[in-house]
C-alpha positions as a printed Julia matrix, in Angstrom:
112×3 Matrix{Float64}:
   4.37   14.78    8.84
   4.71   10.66    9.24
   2.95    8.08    7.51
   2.45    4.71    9.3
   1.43    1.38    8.03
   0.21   -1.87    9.67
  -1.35   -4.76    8.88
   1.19   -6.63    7.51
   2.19  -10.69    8.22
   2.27  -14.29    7.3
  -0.14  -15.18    4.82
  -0.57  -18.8     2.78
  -0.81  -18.38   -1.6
  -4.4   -17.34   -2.57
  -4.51  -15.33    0.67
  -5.38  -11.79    1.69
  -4.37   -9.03    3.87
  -5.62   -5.52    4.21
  -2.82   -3.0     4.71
  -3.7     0.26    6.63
  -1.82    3.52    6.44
  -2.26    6.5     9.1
  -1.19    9.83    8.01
  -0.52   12.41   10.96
   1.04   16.32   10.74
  -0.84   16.58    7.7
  -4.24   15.96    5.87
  -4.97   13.69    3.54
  -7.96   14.9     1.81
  -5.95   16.79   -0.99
  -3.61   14.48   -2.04
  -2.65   11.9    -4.28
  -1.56    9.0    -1.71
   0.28    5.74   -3.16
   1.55    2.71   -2.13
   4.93    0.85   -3.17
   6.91   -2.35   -2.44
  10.03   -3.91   -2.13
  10.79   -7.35   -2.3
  14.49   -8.89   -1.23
  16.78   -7.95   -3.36
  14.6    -5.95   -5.64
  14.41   -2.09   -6.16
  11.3     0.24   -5.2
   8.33   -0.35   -7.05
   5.03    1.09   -7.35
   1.83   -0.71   -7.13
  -0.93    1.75   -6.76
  -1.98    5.35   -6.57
  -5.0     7.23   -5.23
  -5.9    10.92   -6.71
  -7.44   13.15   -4.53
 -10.78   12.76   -6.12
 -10.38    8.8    -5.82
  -9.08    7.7    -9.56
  -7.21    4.62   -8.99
  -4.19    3.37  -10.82
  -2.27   -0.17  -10.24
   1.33   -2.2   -12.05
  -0.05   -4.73  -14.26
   0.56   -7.65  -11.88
  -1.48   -6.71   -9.64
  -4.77   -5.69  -11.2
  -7.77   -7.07  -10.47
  -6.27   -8.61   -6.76
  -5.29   -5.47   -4.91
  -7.5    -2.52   -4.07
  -6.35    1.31   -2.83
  -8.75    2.85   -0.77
  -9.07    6.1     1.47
 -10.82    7.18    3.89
 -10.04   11.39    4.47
 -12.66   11.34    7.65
  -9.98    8.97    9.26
  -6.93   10.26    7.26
  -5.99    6.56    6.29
  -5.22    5.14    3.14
  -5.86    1.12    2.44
  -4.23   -1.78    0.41
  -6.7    -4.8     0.19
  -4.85   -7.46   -1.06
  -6.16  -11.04   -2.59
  -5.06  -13.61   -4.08
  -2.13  -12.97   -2.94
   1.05  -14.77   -4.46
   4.77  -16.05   -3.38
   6.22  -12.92   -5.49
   4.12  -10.15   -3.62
   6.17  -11.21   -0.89
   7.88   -7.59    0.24
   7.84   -4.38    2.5
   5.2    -2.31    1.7
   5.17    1.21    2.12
   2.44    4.1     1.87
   3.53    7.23    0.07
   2.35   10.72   -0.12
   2.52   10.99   -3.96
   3.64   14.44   -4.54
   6.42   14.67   -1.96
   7.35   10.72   -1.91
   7.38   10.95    2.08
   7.08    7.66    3.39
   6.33    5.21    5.96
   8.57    2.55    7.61
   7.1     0.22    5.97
   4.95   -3.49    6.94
   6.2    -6.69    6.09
   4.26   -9.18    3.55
   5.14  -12.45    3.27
   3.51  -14.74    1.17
   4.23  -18.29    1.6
   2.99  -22.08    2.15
């Protein structure tokens, strides 16, 4: 099972990037599938979840900016991410939920 996640980079404030997640050795469809970050310095922390059946959940600061998608067809997960800010600046990583298996990570940097 591996999770791998692109679409990070270099982005100015007010910004966006959409982050992309491919899930291989194991299907999607039935899980709860998350995405977390960790900015320099900082501990893990988690910014959104996906339930099976699509219920979304986000932290605080980022509500109403980012969105969690999935797409089971493609086994992929999504991060759309605007208005993006100096202190999103971090690796992000895609998570399955229930077994915390995780990617590498993409790196987000948001700055002028």
């Amino acid at each position: 099972a591996q999770l791998v996640e692109s679409g990070g980079g270099l982005v100015q404030p007010g910004g966006s990037l959409r982050l992309s997640c491919a899930a291989s050795g194991f299907t999607i469809s039935s899980s709860a599938m998350s995405w977390a970050r960790q900015a320099p310095g900082k501990g893990l922390e988690w910014v959104s979840r996906i339930s099976s059946v699509g219920v979304t959940n986000y932290i605080d600061s980022v509500k109403g900016r980012f969105t969690i998608s999935r797409d089971n067809a493609k086994n992929m997960v999504y991060l759309q991410m605007n208005s993006l800010k100096p202190e999103d600046t971090a690796v992000y990583y895609c998570a399955h939920w229930a077994t915390s298996l995780r990617g590498q990570g993409t790196q987000v940097t948001v700055s002028s």
